[in-house]
N, C-alpha and C positions, 0 to 999 in steps of 0.2 A: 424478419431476417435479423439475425444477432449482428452487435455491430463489430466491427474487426477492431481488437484491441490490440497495442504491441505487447509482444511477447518480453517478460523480463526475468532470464536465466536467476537463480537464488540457490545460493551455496548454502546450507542451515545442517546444521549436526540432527545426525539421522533421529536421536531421544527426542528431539525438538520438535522435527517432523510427524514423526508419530503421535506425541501430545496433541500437535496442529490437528491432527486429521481426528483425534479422535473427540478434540473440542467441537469441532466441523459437524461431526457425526450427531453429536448429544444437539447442537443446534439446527440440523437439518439444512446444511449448508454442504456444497464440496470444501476441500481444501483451499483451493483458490479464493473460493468467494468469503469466508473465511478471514484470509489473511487480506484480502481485500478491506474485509469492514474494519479489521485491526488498522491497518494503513488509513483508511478516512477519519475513523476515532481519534489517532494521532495529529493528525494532519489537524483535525477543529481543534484540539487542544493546544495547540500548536500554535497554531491562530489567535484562537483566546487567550492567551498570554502577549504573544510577539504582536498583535494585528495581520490581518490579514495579507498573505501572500498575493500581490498583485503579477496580472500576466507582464507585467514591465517590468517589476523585482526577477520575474523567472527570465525574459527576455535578457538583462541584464547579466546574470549570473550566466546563461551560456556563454553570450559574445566574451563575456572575463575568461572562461575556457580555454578561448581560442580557436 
């Protein structure tokens, strides 16, 4: 059983989208998963610079929200 992910609406200029899907295509990915790998590529790079995002930094940052 796949697991339930949240859903996250994405505004992206339709040239962009296209490119997406058709980078998706040449890697034998959907679109989603795709922009998925992009998003975790970031995210360690991210990482590797700043250190690591701790679940307390994230905890942190909503309560600041409000």
């Amino acid at each position: 059983m796949a697991k339930k992910y949240p859903q996250f609406p994405l505004k992206i200029d339709p040239n962009y989208l296209d490119k997406m899907k058709y980078i998706a295509n040449e890697n034998g990915r959907s679109t989603n998963k795709e922009i998925e790998q992009l998003i975790i590529r970031y995210i360690k790079e991210y990482e590797k610079t700043y250190g690591e995002i701790e679940k307390e930094d994230i905890e942190y940052f909503f309560k600041s929200l409000g």
